[in-house]
DRENKE-85027 format. One record per atom (N, C-alpha, C): x, y negated, z; residue number from 1; residue in one letter. Coordinates in nm, 2 decimals. Last residue first. Layout:
# DRENKE-85027
      xx      yy      zz  dodren  titor
       X       Y       Z     NUM      A
...
//
This chain:
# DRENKE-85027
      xx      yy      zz  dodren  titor
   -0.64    0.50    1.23     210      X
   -0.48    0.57    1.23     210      X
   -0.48    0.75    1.16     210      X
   -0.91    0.44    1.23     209      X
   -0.82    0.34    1.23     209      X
   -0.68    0.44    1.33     209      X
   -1.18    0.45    0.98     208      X
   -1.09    0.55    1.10     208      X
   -0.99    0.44    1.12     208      X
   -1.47    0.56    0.84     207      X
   -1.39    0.47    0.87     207      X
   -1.33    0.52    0.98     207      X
   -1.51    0.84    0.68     206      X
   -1.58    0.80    0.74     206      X
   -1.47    0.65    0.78     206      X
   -1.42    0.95    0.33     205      X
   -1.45    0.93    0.48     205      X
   -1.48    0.88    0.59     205      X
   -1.46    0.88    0.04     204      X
   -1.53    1.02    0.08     204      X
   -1.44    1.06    0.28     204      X
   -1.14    0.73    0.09     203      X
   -1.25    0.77   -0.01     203      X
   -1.31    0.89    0.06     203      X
   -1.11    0.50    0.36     202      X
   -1.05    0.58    0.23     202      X
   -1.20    0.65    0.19     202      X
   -1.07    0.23    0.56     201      X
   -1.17    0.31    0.47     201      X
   -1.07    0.38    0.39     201      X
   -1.05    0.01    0.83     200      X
   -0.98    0.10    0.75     200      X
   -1.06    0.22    0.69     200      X
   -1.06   -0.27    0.98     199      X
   -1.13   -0.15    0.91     199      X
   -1.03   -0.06    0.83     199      X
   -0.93   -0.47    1.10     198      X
   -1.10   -0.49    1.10     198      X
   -1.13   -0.35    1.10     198      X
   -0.67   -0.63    1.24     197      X
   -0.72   -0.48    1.18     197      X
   -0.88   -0.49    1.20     197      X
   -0.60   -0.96    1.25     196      X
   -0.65   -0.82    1.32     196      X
   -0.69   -0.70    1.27     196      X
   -0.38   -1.24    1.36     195      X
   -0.45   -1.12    1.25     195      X
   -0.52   -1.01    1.34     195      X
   -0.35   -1.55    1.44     194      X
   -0.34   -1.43    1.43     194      X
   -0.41   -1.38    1.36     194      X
   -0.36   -1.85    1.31     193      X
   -0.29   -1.84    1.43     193      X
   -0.26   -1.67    1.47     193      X
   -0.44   -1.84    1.07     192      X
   -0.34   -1.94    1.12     192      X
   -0.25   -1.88    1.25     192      X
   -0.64   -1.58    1.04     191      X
   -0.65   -1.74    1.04     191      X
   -0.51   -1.75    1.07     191      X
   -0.79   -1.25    0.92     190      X
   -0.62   -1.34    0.97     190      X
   -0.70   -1.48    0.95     190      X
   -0.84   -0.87    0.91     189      X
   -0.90   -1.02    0.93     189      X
   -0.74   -1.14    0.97     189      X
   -0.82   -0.65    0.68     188      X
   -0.75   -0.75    0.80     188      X
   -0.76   -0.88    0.87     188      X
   -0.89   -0.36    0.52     187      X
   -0.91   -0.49    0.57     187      X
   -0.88   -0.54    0.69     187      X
   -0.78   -0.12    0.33     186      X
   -0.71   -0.16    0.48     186      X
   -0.74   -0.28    0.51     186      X
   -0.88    0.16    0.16     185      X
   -0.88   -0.02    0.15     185      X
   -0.85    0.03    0.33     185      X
   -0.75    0.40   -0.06     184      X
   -0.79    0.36    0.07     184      X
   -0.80    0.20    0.11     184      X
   -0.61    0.59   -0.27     183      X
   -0.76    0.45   -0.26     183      X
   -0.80    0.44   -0.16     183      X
   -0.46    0.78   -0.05     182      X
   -0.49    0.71   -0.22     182      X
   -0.58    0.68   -0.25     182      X
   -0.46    0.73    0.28     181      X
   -0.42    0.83    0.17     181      X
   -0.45    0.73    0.05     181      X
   -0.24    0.67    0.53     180      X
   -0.34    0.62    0.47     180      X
   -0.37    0.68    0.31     180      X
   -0.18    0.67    0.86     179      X
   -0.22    0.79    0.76     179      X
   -0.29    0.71    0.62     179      X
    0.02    0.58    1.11     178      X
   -0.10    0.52    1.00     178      X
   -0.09    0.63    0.88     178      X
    0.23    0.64    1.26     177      X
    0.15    0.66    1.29     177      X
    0.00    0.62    1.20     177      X
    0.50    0.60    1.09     176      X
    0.44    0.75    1.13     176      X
    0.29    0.76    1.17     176      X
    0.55    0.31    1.14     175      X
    0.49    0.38    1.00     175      X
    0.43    0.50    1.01     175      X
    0.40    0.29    1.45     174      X
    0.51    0.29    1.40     174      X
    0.46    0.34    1.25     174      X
    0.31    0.04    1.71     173      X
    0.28    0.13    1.62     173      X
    0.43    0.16    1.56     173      X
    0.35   -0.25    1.88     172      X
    0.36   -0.07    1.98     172      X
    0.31    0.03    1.84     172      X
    0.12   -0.44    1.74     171      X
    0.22   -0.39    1.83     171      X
    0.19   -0.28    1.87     171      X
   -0.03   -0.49    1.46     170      X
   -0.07   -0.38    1.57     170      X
    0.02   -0.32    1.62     170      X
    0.14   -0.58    1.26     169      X
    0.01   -0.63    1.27     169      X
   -0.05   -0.54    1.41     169      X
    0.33   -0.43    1.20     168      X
    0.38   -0.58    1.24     168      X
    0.25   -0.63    1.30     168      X
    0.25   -0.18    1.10     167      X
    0.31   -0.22    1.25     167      X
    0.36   -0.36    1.26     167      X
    0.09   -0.30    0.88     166      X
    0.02   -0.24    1.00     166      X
    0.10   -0.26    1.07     166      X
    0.32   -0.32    0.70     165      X
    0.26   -0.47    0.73     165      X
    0.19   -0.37    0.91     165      X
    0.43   -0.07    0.66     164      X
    0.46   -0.14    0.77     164      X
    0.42   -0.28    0.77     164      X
    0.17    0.06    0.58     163      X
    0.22    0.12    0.69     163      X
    0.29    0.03    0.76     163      X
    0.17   -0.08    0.30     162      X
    0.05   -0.09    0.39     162      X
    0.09   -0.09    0.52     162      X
    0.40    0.03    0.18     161      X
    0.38   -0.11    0.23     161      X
    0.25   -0.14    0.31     161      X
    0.34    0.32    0.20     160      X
    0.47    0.27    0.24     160      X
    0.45    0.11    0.31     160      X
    0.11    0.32    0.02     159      X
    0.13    0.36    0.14     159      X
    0.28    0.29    0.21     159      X
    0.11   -0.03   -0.24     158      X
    0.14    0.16   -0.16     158      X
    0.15    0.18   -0.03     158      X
   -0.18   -0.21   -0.34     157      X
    0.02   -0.15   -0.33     157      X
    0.07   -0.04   -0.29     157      X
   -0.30   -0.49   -0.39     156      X
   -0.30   -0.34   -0.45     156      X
   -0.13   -0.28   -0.46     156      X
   -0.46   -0.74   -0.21     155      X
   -0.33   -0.64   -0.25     155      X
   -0.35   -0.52   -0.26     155      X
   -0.70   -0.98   -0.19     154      X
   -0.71   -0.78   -0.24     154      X
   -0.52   -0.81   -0.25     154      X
   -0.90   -1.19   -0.03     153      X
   -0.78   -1.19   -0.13     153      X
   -0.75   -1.03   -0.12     153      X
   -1.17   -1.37    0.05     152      X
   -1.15   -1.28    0.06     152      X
   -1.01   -1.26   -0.09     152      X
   -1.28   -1.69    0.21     151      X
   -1.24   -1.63    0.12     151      X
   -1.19   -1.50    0.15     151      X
   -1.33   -1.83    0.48     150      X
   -1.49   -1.78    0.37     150      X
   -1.40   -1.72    0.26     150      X
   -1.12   -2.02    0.44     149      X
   -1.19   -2.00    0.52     149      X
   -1.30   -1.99    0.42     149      X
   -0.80   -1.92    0.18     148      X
   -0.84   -2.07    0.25     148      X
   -1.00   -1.99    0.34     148      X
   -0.47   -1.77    0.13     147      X
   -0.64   -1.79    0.15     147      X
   -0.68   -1.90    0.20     147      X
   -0.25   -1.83    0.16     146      X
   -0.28   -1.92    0.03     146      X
   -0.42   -1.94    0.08     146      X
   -0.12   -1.74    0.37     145      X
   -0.16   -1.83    0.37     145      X
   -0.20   -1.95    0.32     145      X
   -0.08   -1.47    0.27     144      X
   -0.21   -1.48    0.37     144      X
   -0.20   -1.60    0.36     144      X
    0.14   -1.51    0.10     143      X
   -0.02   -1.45    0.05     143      X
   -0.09   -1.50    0.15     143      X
    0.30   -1.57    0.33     142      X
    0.37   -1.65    0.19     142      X
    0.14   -1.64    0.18     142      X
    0.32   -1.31    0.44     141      X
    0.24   -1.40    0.53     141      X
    0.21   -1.55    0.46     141      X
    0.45   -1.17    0.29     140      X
    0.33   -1.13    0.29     140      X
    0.23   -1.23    0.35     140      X
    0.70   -1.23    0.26     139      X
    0.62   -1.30    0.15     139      X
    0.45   -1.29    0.18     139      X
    0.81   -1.21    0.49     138      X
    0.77   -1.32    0.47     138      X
    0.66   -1.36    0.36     138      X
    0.77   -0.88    0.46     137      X
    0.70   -0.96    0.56     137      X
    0.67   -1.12    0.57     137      X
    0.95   -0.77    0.31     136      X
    0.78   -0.75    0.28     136      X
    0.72   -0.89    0.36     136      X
    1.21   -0.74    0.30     135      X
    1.17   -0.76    0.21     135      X
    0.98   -0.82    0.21     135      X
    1.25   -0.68    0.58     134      X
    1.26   -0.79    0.54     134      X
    1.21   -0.88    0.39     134      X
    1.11   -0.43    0.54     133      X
    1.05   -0.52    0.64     133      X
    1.11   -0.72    0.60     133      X
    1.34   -0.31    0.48     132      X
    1.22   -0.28    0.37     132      X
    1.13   -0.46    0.46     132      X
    1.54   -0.31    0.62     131      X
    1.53   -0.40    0.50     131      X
    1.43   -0.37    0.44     131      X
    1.40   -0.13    0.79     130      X
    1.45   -0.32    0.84     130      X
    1.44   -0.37    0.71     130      X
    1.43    0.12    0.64     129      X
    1.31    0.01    0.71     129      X
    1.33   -0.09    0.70     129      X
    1.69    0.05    0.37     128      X
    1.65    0.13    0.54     128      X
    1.46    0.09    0.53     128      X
    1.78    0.09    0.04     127      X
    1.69    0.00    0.17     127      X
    1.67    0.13    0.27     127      X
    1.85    0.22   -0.16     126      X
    1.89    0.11   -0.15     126      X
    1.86    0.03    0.03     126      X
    1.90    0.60   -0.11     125      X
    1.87    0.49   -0.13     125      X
    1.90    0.36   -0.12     125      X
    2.10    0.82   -0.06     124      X
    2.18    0.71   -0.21     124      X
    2.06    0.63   -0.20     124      X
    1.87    0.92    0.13     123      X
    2.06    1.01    0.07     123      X
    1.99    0.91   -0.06     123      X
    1.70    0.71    0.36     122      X
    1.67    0.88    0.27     122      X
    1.79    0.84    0.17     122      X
    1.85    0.56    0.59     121      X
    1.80    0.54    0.44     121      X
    1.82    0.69    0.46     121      X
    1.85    0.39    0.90     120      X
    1.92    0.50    0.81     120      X
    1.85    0.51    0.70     120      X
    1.73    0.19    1.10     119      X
    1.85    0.21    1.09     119      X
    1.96    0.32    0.98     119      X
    1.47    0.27    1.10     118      X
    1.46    0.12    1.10     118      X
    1.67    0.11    1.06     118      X
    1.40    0.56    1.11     117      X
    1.45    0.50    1.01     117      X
    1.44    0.34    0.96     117      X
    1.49    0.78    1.30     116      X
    1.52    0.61    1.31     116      X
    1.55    0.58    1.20     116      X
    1.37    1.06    1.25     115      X
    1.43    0.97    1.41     115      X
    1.45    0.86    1.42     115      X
    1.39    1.02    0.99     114      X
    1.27    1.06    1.03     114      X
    1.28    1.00    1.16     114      X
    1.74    1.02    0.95     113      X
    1.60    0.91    0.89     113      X
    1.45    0.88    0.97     113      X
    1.81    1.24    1.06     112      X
    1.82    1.07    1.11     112      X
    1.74    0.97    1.04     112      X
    1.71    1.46    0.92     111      X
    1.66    1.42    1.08     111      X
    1.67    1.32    1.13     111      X
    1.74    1.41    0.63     110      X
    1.65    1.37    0.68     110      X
    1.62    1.39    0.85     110      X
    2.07    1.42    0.68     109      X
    1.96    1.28    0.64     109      X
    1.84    1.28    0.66     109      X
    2.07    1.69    0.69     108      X
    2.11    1.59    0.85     108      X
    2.04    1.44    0.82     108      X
    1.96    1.81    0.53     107      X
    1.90    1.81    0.67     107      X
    1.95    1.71    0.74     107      X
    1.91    1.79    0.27     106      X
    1.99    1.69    0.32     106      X
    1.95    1.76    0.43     106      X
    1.87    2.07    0.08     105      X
    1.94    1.99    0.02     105      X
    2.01    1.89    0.10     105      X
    1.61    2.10    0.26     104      X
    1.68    2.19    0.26     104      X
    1.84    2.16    0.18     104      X
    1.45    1.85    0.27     103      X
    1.50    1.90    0.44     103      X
    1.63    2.06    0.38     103      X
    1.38    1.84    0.03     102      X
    1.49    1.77    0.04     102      X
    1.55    1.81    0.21     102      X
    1.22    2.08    0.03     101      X
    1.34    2.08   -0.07     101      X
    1.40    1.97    0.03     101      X
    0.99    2.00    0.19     100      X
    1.12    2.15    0.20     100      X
    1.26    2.16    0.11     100      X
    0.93    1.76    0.08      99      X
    1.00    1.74    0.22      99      X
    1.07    1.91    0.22      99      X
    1.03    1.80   -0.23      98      X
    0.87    1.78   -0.17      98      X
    0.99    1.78   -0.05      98      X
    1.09    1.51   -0.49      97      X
    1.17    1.67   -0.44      97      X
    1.02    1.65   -0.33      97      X
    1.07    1.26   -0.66      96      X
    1.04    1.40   -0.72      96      X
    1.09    1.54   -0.61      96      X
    1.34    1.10   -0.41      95      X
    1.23    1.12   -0.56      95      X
    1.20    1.20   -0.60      95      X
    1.57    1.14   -0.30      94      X
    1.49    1.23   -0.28      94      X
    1.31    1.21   -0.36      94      X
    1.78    0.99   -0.33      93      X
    1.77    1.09   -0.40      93      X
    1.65    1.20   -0.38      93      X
    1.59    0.69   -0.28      92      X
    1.66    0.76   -0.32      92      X
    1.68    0.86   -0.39      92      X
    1.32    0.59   -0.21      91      X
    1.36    0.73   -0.13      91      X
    1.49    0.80   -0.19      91      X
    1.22    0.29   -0.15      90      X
    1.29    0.37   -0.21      90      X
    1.35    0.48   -0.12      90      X
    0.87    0.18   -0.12      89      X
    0.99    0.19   -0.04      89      X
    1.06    0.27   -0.13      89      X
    0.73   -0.03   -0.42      88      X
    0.70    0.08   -0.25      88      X
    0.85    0.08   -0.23      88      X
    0.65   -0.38   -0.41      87      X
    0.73   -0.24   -0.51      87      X
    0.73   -0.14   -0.38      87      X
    0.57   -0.61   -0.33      86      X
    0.51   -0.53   -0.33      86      X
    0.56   -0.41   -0.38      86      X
    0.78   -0.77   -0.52      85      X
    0.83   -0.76   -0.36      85      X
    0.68   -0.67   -0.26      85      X
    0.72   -0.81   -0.71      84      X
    0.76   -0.71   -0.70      84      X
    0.82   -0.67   -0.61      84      X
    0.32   -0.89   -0.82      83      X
    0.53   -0.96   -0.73      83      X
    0.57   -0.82   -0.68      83      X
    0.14   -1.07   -0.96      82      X
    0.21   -0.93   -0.94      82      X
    0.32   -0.97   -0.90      82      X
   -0.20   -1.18   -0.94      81      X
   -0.05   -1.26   -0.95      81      X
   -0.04   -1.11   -0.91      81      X
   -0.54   -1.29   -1.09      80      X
   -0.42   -1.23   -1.12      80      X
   -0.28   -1.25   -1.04      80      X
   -0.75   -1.53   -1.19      79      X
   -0.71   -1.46   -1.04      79      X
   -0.61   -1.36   -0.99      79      X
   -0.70   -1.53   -1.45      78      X
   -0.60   -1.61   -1.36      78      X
   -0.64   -1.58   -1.21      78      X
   -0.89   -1.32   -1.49      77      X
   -0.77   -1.29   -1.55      77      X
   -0.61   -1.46   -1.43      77      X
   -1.14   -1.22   -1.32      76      X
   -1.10   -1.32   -1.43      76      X
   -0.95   -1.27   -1.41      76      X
   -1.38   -0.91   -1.23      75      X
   -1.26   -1.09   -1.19      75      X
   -1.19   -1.15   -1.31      75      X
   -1.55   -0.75   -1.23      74      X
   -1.58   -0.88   -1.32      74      X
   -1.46   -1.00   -1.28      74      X
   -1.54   -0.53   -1.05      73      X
   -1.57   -0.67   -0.98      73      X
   -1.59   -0.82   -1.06      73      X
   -1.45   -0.33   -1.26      72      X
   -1.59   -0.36   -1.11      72      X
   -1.63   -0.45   -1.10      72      X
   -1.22   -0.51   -1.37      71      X
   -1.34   -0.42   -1.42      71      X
   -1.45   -0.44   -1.30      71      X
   -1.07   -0.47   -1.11      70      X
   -1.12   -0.64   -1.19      70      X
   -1.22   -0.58   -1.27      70      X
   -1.06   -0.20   -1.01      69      X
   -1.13   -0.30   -1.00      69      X
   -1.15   -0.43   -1.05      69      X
   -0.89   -0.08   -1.28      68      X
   -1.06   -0.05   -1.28      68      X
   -1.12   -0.13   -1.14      68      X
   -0.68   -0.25   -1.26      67      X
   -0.70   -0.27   -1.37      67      X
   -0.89   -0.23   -1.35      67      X
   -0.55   -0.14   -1.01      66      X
   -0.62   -0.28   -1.00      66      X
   -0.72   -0.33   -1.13      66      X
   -0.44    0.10   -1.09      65      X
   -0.57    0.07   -0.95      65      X
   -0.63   -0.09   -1.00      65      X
   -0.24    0.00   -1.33      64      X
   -0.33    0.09   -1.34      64      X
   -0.46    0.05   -1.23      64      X
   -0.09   -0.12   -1.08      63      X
   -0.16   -0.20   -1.19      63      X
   -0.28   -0.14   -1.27      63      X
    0.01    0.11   -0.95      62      X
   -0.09    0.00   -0.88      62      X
   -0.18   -0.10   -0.97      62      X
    0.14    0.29   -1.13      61      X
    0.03    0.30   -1.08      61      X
   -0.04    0.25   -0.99      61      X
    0.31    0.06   -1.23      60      X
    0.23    0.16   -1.32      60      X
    0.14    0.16   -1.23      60      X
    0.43   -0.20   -1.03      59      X
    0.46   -0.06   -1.07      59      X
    0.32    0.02   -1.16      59      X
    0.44   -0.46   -0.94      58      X
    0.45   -0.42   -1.05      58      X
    0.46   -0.31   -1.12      58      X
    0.16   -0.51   -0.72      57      X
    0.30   -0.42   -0.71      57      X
    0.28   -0.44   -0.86      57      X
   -0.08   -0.79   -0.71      56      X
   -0.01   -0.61   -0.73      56      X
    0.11   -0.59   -0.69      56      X
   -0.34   -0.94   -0.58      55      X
   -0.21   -0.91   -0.68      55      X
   -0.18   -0.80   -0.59      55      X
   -0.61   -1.11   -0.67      54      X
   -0.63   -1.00   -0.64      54      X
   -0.43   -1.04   -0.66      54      X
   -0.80   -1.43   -0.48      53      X
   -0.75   -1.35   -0.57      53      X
   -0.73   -1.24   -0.55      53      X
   -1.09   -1.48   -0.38      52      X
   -0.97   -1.58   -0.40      52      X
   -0.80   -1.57   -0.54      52      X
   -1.37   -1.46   -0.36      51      X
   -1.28   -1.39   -0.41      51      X
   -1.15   -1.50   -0.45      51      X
   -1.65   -1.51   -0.21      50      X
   -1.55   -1.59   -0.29      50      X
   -1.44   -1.49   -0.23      50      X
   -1.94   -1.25   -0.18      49      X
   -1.81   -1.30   -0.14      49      X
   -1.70   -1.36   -0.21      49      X
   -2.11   -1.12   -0.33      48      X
   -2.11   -1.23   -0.40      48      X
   -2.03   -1.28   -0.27      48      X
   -2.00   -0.78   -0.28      47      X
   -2.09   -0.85   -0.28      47      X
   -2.10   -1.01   -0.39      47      X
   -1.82   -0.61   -0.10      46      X
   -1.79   -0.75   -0.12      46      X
   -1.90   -0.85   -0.17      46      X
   -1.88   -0.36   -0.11      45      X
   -1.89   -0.40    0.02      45      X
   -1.86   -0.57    0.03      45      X
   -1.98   -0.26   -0.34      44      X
   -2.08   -0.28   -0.24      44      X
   -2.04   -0.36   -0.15      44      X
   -1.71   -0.32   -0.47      43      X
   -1.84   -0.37   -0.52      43      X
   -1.92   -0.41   -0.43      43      X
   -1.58   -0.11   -0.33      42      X
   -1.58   -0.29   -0.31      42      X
   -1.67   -0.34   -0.36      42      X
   -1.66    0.11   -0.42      41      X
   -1.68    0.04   -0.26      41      X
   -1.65   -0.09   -0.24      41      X
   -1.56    0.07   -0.67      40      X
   -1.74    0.08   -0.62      40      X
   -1.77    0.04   -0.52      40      X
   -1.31    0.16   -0.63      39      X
   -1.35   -0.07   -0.70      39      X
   -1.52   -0.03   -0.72      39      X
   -1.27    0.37   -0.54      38      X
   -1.25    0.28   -0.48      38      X
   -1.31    0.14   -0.48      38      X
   -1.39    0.54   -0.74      37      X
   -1.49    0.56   -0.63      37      X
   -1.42    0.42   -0.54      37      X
   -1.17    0.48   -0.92      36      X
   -1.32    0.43   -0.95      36      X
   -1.41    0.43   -0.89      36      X
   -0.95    0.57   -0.75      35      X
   -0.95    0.47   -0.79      35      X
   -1.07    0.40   -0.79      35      X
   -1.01    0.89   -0.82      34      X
   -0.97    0.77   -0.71      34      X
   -1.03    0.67   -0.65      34      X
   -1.00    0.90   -1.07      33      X
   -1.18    0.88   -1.06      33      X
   -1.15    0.84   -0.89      33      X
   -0.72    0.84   -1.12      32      X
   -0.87    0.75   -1.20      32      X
   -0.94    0.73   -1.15      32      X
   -0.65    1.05   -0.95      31      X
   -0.63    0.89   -0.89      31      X
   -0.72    0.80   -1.00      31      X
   -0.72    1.25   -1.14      30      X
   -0.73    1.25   -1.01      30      X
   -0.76    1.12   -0.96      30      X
   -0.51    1.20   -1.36      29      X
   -0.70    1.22   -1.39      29      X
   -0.73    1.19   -1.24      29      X
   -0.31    0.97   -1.20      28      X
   -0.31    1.13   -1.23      28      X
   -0.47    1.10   -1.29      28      X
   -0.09    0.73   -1.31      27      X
   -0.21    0.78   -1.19      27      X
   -0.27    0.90   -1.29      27      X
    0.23    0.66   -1.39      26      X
    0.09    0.66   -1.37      26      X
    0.03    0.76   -1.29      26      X
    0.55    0.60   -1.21      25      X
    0.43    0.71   -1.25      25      X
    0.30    0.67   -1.27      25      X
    0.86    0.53   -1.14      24      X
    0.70    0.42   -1.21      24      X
    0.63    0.54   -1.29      24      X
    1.02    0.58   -0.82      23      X
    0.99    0.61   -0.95      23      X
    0.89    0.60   -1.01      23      X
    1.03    0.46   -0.63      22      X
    1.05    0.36   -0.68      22      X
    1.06    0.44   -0.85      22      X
    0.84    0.71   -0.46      21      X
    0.89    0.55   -0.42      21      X
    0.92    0.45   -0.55      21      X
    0.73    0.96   -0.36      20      X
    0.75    0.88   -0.49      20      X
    0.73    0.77   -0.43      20      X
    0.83    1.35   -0.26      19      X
    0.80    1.16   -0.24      19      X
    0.83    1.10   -0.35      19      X
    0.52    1.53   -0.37      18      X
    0.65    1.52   -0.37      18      X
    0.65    1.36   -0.37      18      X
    0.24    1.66   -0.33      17      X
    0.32    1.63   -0.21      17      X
    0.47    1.61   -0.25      17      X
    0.14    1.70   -0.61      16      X
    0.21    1.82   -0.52      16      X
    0.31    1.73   -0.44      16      X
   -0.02    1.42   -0.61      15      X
   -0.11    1.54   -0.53      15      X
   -0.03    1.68   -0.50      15      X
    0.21    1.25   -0.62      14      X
    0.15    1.26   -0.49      14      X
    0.06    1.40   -0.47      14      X
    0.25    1.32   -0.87      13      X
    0.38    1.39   -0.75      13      X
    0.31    1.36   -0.60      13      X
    0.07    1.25   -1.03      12      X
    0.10    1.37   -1.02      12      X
    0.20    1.46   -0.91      12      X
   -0.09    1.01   -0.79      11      X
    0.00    1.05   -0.91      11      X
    0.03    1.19   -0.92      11      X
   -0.40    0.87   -0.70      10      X
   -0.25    0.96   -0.65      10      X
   -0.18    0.96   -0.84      10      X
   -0.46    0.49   -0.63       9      X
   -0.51    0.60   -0.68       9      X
   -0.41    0.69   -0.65       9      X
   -0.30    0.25   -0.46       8      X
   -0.34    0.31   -0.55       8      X
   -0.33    0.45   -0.55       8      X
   -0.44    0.09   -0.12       7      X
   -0.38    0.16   -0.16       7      X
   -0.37    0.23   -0.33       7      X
   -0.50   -0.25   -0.04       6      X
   -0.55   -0.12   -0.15       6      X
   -0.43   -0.05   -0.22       6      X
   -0.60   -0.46    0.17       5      X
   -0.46   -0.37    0.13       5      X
   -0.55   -0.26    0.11       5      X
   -0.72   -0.77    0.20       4      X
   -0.78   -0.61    0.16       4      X
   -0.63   -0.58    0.07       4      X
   -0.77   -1.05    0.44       3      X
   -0.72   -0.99    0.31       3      X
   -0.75   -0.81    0.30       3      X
   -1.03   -1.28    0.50       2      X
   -0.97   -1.21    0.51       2      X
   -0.85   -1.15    0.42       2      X
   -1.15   -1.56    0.71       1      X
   -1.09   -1.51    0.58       1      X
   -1.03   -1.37    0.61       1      X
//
């Protein structure tokens, strides 16, 4: 079995590089056709593969991503679940600002953040890492072990949550080190007993793994 972490499409503040966490932006013209080069590659690469299900982040521009693959893929409507324990990471006060602004506004927050941010939050957010981790990790494993053998299951969610399922999934990593841009699929092979990074695909490049 597998599962497929789909990153969504960009938004206006992703393509001018400003961080967006818990502010709910649709998807740019840009992240559309994204998106639509994304739920193609699945097409191809899924096939007539049992599809178990798809779910989301509740946020605009994941539901938006998910909306043109059920499209593609012809999925049904109760293959559906959205949990908001998929919601991206919170950046606090630094929503809408680009890394020069907020390094020029917080320096010291952002050097201890960037240095250890299993222990510090970006200025008035709610959650560190750890708490992000605590938030993500049971549920995520809650998903993996709906799938049942020969099935394939999709999360559509954000860089953020991709990055740190990865380091739970591929000791010795850290969020820093996974690049994963906007419509990017992150398949994962898992049974019972362990998981493994299969693939990692984004749009218009070659398969890469970091």
């Amino acid at each position: 079995m597998q599962i497929m972490l789909i990153r969504h499409g960009e938004t206006r503040w992703n393509e001018e590089n400003r961080y967006i966490g818990l502010t709910d932006l649709p998807l740019s013209e840009k992240g559309r056709e994204t998106v639509q080069h994304t739920a193609g590659y699945l097409k191809k690469k899924l096939g007539k593969n049992p599809m178990a299900f798809i779910c989301s982040s509740p946020m605009k521009r994941a539901l938006e991503s998910m909306t043109y693959i059920l499209k593609e893929l012809e999925l049904s409507d109760d293959q559906i679940q959205v949990h908001d324990w998929l919601g991206e990471f919170d950046f606090g006060r630094w929503e809408g600002l680009t890394y020069e602004q907020v390094k020029g506004h917080f320096p010291s927050d952002v050097f201890r953040f960037y240095l250890n941010p299993r222990n510090y939050k970006p200025t008035g957010a709610k959650e560190n890492q750890s708490d992000f981790e605590t938030r993500l990790l049971p549920e995520f494993k809650k998903v993996c072990d709906q799938i049942k053998d020969g099935e394939t299951a999709m999360v559509v969610t954000h860089g953020g949550v991709i990055r740190t399922i990865l380091t739970i999934l591929i000791p010795g990593t850290s969020v820093w080190d996974w690049k994963i841009k906007p419509g990017s699929i992150v398949t994962v092979s898992y049974d019972q007993h362990q998981s493994e990074l299969s693939e990692i695909w984004s749009p218009g490049e070659e398969d890469q793994r970091g």
